[in-house]
C-alpha positions as CSV (number, residue, x, y, z in Angstrom):
1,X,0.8,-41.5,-90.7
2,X,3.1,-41.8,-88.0
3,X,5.8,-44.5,-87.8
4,X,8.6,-45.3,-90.2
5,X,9.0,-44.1,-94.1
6,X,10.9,-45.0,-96.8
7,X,12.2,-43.0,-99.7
8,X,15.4,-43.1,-102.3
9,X,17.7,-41.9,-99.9
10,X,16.9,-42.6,-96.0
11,X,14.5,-44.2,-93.6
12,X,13.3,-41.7,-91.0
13,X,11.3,-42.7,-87.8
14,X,8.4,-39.8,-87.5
15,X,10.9,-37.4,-89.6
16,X,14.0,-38.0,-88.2
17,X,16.5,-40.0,-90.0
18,X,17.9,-43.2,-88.5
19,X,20.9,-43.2,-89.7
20,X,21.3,-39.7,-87.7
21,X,20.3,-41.6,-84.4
22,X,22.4,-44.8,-84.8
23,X,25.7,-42.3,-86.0
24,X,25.0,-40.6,-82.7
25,X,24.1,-43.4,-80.7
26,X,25.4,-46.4,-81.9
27,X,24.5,-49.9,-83.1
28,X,22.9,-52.3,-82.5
29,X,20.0,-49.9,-81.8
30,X,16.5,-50.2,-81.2
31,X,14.3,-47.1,-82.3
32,X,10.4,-47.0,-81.0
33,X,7.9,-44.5,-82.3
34,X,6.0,-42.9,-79.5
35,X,3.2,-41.6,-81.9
36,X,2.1,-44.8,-83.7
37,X,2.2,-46.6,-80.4
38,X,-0.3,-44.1,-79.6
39,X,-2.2,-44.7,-82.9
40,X,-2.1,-48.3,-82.2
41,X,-3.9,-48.1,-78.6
42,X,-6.1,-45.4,-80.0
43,X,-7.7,-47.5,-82.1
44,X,-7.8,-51.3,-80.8
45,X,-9.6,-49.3,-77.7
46,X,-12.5,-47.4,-79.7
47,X,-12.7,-50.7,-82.1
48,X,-15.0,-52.1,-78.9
49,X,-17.0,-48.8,-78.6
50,X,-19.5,-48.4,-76.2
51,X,-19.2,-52.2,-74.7
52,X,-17.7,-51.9,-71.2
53,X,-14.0,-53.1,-71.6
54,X,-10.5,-52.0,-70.9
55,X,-7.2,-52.9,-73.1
56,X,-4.4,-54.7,-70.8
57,X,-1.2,-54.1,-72.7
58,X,1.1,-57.7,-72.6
59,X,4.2,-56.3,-70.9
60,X,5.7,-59.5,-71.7
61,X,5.7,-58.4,-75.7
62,X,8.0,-55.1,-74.6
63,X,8.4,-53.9,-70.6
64,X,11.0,-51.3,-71.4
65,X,9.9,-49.1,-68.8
66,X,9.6,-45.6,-70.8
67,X,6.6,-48.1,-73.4
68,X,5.1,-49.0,-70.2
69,X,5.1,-45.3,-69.0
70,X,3.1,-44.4,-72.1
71,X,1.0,-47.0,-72.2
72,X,-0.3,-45.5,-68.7
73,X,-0.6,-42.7,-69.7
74,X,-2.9,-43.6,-72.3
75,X,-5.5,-45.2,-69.7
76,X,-4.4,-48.9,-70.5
77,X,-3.9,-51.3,-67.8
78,X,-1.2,-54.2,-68.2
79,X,-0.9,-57.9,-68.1
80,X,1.6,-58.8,-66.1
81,X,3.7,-62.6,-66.3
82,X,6.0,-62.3,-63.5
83,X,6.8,-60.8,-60.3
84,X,9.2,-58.9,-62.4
85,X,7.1,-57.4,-65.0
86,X,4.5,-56.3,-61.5
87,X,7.4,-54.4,-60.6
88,X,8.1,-52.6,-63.5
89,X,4.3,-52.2,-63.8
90,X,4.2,-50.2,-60.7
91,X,7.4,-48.6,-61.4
92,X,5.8,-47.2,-64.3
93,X,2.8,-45.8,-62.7
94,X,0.0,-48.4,-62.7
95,X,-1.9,-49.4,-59.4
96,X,-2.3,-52.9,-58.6
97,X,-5.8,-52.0,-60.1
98,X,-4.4,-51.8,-63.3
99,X,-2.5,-55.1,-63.2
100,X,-4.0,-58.7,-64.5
101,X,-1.4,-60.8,-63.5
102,X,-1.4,-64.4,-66.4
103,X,1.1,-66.9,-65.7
104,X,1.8,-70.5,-66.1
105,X,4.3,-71.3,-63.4
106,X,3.6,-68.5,-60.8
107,X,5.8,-69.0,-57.6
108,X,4.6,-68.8,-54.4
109,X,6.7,-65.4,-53.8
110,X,4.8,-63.8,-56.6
111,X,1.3,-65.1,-55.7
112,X,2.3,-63.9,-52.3
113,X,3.2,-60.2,-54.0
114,X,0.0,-60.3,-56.2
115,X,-2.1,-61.1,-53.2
116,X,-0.6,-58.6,-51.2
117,X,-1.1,-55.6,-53.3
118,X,-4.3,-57.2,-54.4
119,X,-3.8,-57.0,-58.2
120,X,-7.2,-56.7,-60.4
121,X,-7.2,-60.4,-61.3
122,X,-5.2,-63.6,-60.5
123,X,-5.3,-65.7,-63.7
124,X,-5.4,-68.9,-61.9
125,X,-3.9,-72.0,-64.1
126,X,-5.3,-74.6,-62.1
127,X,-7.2,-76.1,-59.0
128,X,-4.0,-76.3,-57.4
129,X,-3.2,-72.7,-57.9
130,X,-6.5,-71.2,-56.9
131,X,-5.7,-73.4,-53.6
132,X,-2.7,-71.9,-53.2
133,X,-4.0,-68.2,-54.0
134,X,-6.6,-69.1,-51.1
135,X,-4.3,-69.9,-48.4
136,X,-2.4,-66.7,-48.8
137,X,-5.6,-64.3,-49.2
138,X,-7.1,-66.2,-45.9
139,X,-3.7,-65.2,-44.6
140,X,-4.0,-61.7,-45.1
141,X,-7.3,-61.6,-44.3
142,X,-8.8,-60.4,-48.0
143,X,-10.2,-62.4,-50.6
144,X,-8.3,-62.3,-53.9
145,X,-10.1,-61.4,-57.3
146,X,-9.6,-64.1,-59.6
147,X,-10.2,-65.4,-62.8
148,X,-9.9,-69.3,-64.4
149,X,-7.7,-69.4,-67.2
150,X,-9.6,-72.1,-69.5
151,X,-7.9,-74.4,-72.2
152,X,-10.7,-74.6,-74.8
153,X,-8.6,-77.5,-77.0
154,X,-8.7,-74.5,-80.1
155,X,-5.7,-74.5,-82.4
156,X,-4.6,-70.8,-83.1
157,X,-3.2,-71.7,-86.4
158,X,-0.2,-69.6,-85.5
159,X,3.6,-71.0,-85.3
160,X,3.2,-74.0,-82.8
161,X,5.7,-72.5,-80.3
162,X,3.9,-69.7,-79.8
163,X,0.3,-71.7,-79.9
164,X,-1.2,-72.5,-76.2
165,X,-4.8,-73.4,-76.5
166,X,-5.0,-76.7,-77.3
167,X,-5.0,-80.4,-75.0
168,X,-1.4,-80.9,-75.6
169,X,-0.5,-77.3,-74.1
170,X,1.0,-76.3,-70.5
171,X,-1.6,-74.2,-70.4
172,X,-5.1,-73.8,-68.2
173,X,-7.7,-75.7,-67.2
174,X,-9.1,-78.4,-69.5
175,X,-12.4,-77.1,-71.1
176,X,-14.5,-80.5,-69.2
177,X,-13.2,-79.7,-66.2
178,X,-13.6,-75.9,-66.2
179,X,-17.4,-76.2,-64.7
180,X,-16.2,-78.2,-61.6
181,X,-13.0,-76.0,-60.8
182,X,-14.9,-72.7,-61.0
183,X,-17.5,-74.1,-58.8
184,X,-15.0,-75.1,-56.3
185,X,-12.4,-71.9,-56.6
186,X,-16.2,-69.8,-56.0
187,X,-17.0,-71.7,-52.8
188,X,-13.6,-70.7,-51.0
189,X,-13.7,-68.5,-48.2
190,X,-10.3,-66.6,-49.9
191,X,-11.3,-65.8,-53.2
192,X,-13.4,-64.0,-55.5
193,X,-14.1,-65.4,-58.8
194,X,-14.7,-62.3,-61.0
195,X,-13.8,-63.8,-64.6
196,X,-13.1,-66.5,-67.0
197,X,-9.5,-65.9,-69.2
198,X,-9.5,-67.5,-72.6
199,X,-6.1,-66.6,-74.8
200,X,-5.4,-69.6,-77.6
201,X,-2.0,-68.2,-79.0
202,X,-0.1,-65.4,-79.9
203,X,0.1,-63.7,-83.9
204,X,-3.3,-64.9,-85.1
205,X,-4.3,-63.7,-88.3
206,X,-7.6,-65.6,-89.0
207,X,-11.1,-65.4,-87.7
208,X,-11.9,-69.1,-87.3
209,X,-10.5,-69.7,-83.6
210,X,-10.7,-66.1,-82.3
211,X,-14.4,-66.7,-83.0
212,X,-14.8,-70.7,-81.7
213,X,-12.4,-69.1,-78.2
214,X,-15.0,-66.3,-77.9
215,X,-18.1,-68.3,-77.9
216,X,-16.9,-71.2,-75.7
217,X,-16.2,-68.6,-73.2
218,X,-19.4,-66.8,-73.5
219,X,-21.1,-70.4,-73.3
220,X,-19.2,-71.3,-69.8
221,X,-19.5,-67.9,-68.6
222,X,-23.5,-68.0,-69.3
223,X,-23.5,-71.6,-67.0
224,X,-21.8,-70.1,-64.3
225,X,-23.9,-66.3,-64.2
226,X,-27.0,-69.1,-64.1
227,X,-25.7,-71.1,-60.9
228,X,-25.5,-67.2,-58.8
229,X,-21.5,-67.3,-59.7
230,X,-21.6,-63.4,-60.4
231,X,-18.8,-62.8,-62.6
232,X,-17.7,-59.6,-63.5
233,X,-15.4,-60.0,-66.8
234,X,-14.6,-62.2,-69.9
235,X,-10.2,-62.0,-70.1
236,X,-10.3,-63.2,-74.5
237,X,-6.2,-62.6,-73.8
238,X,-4.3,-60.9,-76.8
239,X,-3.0,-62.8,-79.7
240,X,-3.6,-60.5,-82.5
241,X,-1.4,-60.4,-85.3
242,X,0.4,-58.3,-87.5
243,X,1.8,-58.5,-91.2
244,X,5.7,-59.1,-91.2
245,X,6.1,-59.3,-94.9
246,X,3.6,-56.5,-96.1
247,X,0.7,-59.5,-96.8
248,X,-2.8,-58.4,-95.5
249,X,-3.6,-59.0,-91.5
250,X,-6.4,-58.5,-89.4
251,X,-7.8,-54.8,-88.2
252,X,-8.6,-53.9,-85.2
253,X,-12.1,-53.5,-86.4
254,X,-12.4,-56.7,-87.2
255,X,-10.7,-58.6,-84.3
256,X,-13.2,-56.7,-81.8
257,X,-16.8,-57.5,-84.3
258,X,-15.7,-60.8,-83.7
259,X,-15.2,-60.8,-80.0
260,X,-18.7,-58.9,-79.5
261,X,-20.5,-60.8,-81.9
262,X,-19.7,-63.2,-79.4
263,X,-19.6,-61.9,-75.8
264,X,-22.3,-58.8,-76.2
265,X,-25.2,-60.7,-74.9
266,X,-23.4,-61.8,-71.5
267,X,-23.7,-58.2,-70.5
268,X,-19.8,-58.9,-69.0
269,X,-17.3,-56.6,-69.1
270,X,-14.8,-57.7,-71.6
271,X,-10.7,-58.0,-70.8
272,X,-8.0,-58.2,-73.8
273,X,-4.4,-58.4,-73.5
274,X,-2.9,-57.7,-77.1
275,X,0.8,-57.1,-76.9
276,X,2.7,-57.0,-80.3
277,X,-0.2,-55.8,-82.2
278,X,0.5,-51.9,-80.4
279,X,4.1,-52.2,-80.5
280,X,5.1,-54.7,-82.9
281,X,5.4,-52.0,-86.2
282,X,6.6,-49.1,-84.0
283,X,9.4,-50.4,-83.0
284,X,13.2,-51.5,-85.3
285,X,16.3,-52.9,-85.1
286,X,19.0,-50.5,-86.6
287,X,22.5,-52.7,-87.5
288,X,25.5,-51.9,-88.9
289,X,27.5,-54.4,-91.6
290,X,30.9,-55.8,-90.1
291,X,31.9,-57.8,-93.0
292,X,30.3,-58.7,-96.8
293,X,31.5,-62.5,-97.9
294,X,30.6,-63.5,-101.7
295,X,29.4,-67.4,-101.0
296,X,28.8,-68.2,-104.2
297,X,28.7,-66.7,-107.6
298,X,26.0,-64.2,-107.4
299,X,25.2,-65.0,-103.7
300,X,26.7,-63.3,-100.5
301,X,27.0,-63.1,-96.9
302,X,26.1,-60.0,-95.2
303,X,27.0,-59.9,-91.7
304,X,25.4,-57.7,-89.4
305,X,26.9,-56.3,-85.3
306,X,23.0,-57.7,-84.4
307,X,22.3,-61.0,-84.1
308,X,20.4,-63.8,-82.0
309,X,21.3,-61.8,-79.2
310,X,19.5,-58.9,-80.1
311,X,16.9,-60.1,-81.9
312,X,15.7,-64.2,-81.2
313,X,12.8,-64.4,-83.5
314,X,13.9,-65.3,-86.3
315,X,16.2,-68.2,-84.8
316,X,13.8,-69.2,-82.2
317,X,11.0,-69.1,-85.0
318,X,12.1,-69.2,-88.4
319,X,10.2,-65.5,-88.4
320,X,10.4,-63.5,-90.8
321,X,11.3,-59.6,-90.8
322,X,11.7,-57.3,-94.0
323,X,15.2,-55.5,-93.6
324,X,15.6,-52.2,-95.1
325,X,18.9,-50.7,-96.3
326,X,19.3,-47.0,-94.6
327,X,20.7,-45.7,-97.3
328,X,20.0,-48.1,-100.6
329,X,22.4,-48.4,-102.9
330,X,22.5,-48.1,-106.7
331,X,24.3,-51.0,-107.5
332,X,23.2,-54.1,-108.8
333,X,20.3,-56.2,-107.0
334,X,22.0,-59.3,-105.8
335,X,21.0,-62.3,-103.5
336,X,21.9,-61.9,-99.5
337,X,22.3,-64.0,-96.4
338,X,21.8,-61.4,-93.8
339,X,23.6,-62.6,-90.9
340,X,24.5,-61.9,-86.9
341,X,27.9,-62.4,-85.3
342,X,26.8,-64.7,-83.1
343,X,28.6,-68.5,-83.0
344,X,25.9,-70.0,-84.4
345,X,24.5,-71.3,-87.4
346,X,20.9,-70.4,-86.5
347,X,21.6,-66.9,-86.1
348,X,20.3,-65.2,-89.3
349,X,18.3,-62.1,-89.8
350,X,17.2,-63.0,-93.8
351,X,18.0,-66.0,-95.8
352,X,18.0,-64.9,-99.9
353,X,17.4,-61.5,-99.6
354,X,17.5,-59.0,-102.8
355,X,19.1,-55.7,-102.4
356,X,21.6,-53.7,-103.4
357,X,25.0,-55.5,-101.9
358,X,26.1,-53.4,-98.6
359,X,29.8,-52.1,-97.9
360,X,30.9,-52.8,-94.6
361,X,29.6,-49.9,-92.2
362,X,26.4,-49.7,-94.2
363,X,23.2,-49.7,-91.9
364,X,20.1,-51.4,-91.9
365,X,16.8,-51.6,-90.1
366,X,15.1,-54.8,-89.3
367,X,11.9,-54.0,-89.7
368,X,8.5,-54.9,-87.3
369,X,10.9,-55.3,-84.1
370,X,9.0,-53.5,-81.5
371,X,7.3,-56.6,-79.9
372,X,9.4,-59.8,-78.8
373,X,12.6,-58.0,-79.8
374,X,14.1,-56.2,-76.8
375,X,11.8,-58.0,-74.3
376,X,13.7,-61.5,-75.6
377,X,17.4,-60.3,-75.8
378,X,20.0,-61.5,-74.5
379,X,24.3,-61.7,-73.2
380,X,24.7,-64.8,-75.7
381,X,28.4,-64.5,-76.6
382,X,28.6,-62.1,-74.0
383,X,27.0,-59.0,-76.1
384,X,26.1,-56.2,-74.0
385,X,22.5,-55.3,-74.1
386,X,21.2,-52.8,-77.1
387,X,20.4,-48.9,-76.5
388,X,16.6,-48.3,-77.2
389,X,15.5,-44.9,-78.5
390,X,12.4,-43.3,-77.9
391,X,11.1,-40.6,-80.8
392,X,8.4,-38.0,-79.8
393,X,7.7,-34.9,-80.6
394,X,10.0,-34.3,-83.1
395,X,13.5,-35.5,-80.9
396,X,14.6,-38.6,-79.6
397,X,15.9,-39.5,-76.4
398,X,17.5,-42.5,-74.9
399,X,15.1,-44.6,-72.4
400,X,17.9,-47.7,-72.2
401,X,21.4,-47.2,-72.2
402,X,23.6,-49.3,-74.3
403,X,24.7,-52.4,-71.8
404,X,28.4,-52.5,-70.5
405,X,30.7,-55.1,-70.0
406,X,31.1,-53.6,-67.0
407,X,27.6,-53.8,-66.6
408,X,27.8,-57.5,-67.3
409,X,30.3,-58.4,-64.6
410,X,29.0,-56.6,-61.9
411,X,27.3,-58.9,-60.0
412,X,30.1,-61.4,-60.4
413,X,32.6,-59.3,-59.1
């Protein structure tokens, strides 16, 4: 198995200890393993066999450009939600083939880019958009493949910030007007409608509204294929989860049955964006203990150089993430507050943790950090940026350098 073990004495990333990368390059650190993002791709792919589809890695989970490289390598394409993250697609090889670009607020600079290079698929969010989208194809003389992102009113039973397919939600087209605004976006002179896009929420970890998504897409998309719309793809989005605290998730295997159990008789080719389920366990955070504070009798603070800043999850979401001593102690098990350094009380890593207590300059790995991590950090306090570490092959190599202050102030100087 490739990835990250655990014994007595270390934690190793695909055999090479971790505590040998962050002495040489520092902390905070985040450490990816090449091979089980490889595993992970490998097998969400062949779950959907022989069915004609084609796995869209979510940049917006992780864009570090050397994860985006691999993932092209592989034969993925990418969902793209900015002008930004088209950029770095192309940067890292794909063609504007290769590029579904989703987005709820898209400017008219980036429909403009996405039109010009004429991306795969437009994810359109609304009448309005698919207007705008027309205006500049007609422009450029090209019609512009698009698809209609569709709000089904399905709860993802997932945390509600990260939930986007219900009435209440920013997101899509209402399901009862979906009909009306296909029809229209078909009839434009500037634009192709090639799909439908369903995507209900991110980290979903039961069947129930991955099914109900699935077949009210397959339902809409069998209304328009009878009216002569000839659509060419199903987008089902990404959304799949992963276990953050060792409890039992949803396969690969699985997540596709349902999809095709679905979608197969439509005979359409079949789009899916998952993000954080490839990258999500190949990826850590390594930190190193600044201080240990006892805050009550057999209770203490242990504070970490990561924080908020490096890692938002678990402030933005109450998420959980196991943490794993580097080298575990033999001491006594004890009850920990594993803390940043940020200036806030929100910044935590683990409330009531049990381990043996850490001595300052002890390290520890956040576990399950490779999605959302990174991608969501930030200067908070002014904290430079975190190095990222690439392992393959046996070595590791640095794909982002650790952030400067000078780095920081360079465009205000």
């Amino acid at each position: 198995m490739s990835g990250f073990s655990f014994n007595q004495t270390t934690v190793s990333c695909d055999g090479i200890s971790l505590a040998a990368i962050a002495d040489k390059e520092g902390t905070p650190l985040y450490v990816y393993s090449a091979a089980l993002i490889r595993e992970r791709y490998a097998q969400i792919n062949h779950a959907f066999g022989d069915h004609p589809h084609r796995v869209h890695y979510a940049l917006k989970a992780n864009s570090t450009l050397a994860i985006a490289r691999l993932l092209q390598d592989l034969g993925g394409g990418v969902d793209a939600n900015s002008g930004g993250e088209i950029a770095v697609a192309l940067r890292a090889g794909f063609e504007p083939c290769d590029i579904v670009f989703t987005g709820v607020g898209k400017t008219e600079a980036e429909l403009e880019q996405a039109v010009a290079l004429g991306v795969h698929t437009i994810n359109a969010e609304s009448a309005g958009e698919l207007e705008r989208i027309d205006r500049l194809a007609c422009a450029h003389g090209r019609r512009a493949r698009v698809a209609l992102r569709v709000n089904p009113n399905i709860d993802a039973v997932s945390h509600p910030n990260i939930s986007t397919g219900c009435r209440s939600h920013k997101f899509g087209v209402p399901l009862e007007q979906a009909l009306a605004v296909c029809r229209q976006g078909a009839a434009r002179d500037g634009l192709q409608l090639v799909g439908l896009h369903f995507h209900i929420g991110s980290q979903m970890l039961v069947v129930d509204p991955i099914r109900r998504a699935a077949a009210t897409a397959a339902r809409l998309a069998q209304k328009l294929l009878s009216e002569g719309i000839q659509l060419e793809h199903l987008d089902l989005g990404g959304g799949l989860g992963i276990s953050y605290d060792g409890s039992t998730a949803l396969d690969a295997g699985t997540y596709a049955r349902v999809l095709l159990d679905e979608v197969a008789s439509t005979k359409l080719n079949l789009i899916v964006e998952p993000g954080r389920w490839i990258v999500g366990p190949a990826g850590v955070l390594v930190a190193r203990v600044v201080d240990v504070k006892r805050q009550d009798v057999d209770r203490y603070f242990v504070v970490l150089d990561a924080g908020m800043s490096e890692l938002m999850r678990p402030a933005l979401y109450k998420a959980f993430h196991q943490i794993r001593p580097l080298s575990p102690g033999l001491g006594d098990m004890v009850t920990c507050d594993v803390v940043g350094p940020i200036c806030e009380t929100s910044d935590v890593m683990g409330i009531g943790r049990t381990m043996p207590l850490p001595e300052v300059g002890d390290l520890l790995a956040v576990l399950d950090t490779g999605a959302y991590g990174a991608a969501m950090a930030s200067n908070y306090n002014r904290h430079p940026l975190p190095a990222e570490v690439m392992v393959e092959e046996g070595r590791w190599r640095v794909v982002r350098r650790r952030q400067t202050v000078d780095d920081l102030l360079a465009q205000e100087e």
